[in-house]
C-alpha positions in Angstrom: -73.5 -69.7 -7.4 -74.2 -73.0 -6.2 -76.7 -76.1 -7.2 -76.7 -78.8 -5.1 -77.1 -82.1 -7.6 -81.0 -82.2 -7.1 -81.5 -78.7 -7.9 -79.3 -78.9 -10.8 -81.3 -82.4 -12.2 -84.3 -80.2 -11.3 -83.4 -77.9 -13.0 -82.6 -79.4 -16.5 -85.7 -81.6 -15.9 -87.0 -77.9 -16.8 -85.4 -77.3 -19.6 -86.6 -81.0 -21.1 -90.1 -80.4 -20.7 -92.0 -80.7 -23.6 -94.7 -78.5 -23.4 -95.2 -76.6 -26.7 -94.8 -73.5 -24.9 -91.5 -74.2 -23.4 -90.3 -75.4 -27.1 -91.2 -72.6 -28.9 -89.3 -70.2 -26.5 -86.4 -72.1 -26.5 -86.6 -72.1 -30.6 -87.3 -68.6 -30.6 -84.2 -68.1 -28.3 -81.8 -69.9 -30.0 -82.9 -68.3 -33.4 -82.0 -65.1 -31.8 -78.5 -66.1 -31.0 -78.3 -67.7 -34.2 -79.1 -64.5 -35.9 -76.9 -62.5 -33.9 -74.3 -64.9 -35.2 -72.8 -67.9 -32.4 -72.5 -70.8 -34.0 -75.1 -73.4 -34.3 -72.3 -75.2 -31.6 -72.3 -72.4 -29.7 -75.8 -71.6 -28.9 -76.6 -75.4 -28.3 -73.8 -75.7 -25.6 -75.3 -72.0 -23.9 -79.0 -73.5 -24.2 -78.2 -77.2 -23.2 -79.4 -78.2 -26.4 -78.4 -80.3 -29.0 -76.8 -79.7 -32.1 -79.2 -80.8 -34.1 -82.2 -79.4 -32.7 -80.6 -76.2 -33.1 -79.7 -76.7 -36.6 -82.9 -78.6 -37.2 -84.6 -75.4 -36.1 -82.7 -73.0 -38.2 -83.8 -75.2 -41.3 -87.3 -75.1 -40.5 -87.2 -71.3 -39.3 -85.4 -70.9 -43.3 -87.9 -73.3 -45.3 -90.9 -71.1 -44.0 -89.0 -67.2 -44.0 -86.4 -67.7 -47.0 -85.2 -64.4 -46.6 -83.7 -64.8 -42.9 -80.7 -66.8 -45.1 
């Protein structure tokens, strides 16, 4: 597949959004991967994510359901 460079920029405008919405499916997808066990590395590099927001996430997701440690 192809993007031309303003479909691609439109694209990951997209995925920066910050509407609560798109946040909370993009937590709820990276938890997934988390739990199916990528690396916090790995599922921020598939989700054009930062590190930190994924790890960030997977401490909050663990402070509020202690038993998904």
């Amino acid at each position: 597949m192809f993007l031309s460079e303003t479909d691609r920029d439109t694209l990951l405008e997209t995925l920066t959004a910050k509407s609560p919405a798109l946040i909370q499916a993009r937590m709820a997808n990276a938890l997934l991967l988390l739990a199916e066990g990528l690396s916090t590395e790995d599922v921020a590099g598939l989700l054009y994510l930062d590190e930190a927001s994924v790890a960030g996430w997977q401490a909050l997701f663990s402070k509020h359901s202690p038993k998904a440690v």
